[in-house]
N, C-alpha and C positions, 0 to 999 in steps of 0.2 A: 677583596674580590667579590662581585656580586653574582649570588646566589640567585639561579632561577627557581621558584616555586613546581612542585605537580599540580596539575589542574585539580580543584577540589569537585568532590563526586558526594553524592547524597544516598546515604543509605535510609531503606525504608526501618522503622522500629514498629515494633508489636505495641499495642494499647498496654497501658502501666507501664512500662520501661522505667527505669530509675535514673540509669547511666545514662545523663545526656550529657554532651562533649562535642562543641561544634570548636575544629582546630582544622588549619591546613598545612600541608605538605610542606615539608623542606628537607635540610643538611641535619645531620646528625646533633650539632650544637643548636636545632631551632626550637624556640623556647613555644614554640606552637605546633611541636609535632605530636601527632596523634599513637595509638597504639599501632596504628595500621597507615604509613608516610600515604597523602594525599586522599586522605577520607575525612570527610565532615558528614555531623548529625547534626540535624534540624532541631535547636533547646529553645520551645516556647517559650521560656523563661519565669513561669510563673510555677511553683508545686505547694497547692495546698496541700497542710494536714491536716484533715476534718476529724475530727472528736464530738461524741456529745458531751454531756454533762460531766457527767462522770470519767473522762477520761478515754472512753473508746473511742476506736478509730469507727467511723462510719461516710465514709466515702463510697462506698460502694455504690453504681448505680445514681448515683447523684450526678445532678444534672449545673453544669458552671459555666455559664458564660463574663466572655472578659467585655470588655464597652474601651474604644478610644474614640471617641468624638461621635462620631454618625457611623462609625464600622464598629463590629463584634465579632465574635470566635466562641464555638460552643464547643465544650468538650464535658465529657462522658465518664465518670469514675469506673475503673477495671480493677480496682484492688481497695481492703477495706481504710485504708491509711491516705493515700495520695492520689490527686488530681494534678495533670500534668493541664496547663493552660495558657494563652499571650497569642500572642501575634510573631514571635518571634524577632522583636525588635525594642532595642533601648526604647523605653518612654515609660509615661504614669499612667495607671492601667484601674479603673473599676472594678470588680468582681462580686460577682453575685453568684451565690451556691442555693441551689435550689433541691427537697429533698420530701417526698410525699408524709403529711404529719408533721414536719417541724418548720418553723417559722424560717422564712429567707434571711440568710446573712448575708448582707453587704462591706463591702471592705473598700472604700475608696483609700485613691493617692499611692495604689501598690507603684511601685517607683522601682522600675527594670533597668540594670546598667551595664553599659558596652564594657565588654571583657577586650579580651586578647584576638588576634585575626578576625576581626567583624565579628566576635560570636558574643552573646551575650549572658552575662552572668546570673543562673538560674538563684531569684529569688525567694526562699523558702518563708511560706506567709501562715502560719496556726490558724484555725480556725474552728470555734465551738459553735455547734448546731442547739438550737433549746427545742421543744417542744410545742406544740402551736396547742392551744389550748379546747378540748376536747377530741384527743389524739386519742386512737382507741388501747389496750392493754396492749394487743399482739399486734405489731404493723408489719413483720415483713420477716422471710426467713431464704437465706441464699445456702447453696449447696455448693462445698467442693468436694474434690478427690476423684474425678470421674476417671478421663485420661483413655490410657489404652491398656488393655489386656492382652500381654503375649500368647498368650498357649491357655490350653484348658487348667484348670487349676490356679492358675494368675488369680491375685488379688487385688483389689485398692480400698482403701478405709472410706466411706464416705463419714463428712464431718457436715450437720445443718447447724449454719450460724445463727442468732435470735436477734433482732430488734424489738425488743419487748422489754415489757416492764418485769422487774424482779420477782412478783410476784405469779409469775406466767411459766407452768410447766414449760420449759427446755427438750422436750421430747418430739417426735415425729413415729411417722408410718411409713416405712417405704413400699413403694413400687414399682414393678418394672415393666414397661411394656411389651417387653417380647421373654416369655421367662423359658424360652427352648434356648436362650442362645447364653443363657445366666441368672445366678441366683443371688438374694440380698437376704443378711439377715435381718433380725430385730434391732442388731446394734448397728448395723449399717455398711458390714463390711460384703463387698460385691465380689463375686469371683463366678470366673468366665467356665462356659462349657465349652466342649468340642462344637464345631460349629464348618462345611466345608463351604460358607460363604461369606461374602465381605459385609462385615455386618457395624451398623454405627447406630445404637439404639439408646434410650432416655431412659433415665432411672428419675421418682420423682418423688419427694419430700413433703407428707401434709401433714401441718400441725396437728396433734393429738387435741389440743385447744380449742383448736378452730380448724377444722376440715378444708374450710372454703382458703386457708391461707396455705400456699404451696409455693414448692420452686422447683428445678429440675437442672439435669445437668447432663451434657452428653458423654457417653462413653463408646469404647470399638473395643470389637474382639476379632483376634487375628486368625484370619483365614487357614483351615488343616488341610491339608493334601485327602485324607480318610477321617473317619469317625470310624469308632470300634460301635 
């Protein structure tokens, strides 16, 4: 008996995503059904893991563009491990990772292949970043943990990551820019004050090393009815 398809529909994903799954709709026994019968996700098909030398992931912030002929596709690293990249189409694909301080990698002949219902089989390609020679000690420091603060008394850890060289203090100085609305300590952890406005403020990371090397990261504390 044949089996009609649901029309397949395209969900938007957040930058970093992992889970990609382009499947369409069917019967219960279809070897292409999704979690969710006639949804499909757009799988660039291409996920670097960039590492430097030593093994860490440094993706972050790195800039990758793919090349097929006379067409390209930039995309943007959102997490320190993987770059999600392609066209979203079988074929043999260029890539060039680009990242401030370390020499550019090239990876020709990356070679993407048709999966199951038109979607294509996400490619996972390693990749080691080196150093470009006269890279300074301290090159760069990213902040998580921002998020949101429920209530007065709410917490979040912030965490500064290093891209630096081993012998480069690991430390920072936080600050805040509005500190009526929250305070930070020396180890970094942020916790919200009463506050009766809607408030979405930057807490911000300088290297104890080097001053001029910073990062920042936004946080929200939720609105009170009163303040005592």
């Amino acid at each position: 008996m044949h089996r009609s398809r649901a029309p397949l529909a395209i969900l938007a994903i957040a930058p970093g995503m992992m889970a990609l799954v382009l499947a369409c709709g069917g019967g219960k026994d279809d070897p292409c059904l999704p979690n969710l019968p006639g949804v499909a996700v757009f799988a660039p098909g291409i996920d670097l893991l960039i590492r430097d030398a030593s093994g860490r992931g440094m993706a972050l912030g790195d800039s990758v563009t793919s090349y097929r002929g006379t067409d390209s596709v930039r995309a943007v690293g959102f997490d320190t491990l993987h770059v999600l990249t392609g066209f979203g189409q079988a074929d043999t694909y260029t890539v060039r990772v680009r990242r401030q301080f370390y020499r550019d990698a090239v990876i020709p002949n990356v070679t993407v292949k048709q999966g199951d219902c038109g979607s294509v089989v996400t490619q996972q390609v390693p990749v080691t970043l080196h150093l470009a020679p006269g890279a300074p000690a301290l090159r760069s420091i990213a902040v998580f943990g921002g998020g949101f603060l429920p209530a007065p008394g709410a917490t979040n850890q912030l965490v500064a990551r290093f891209d630096a060289d081993p012998s480069v203090p690991t430390t920072v100085t936080w600050r805040l820019s509005d500190t009526s609305v929250a305070r930070v300590s020396a180890s970094g952890l942020l916790t919200a004050k009463c506050t009766t406005k809607i408030i979405v403020d930057t807490v911000t990371a300088l290297a104890t090393a080097d001053t001029a090397v910073r990062a920042r990261t936004l946080f929200q504390v939720a609105q009170q009815a009163s303040c005592p």
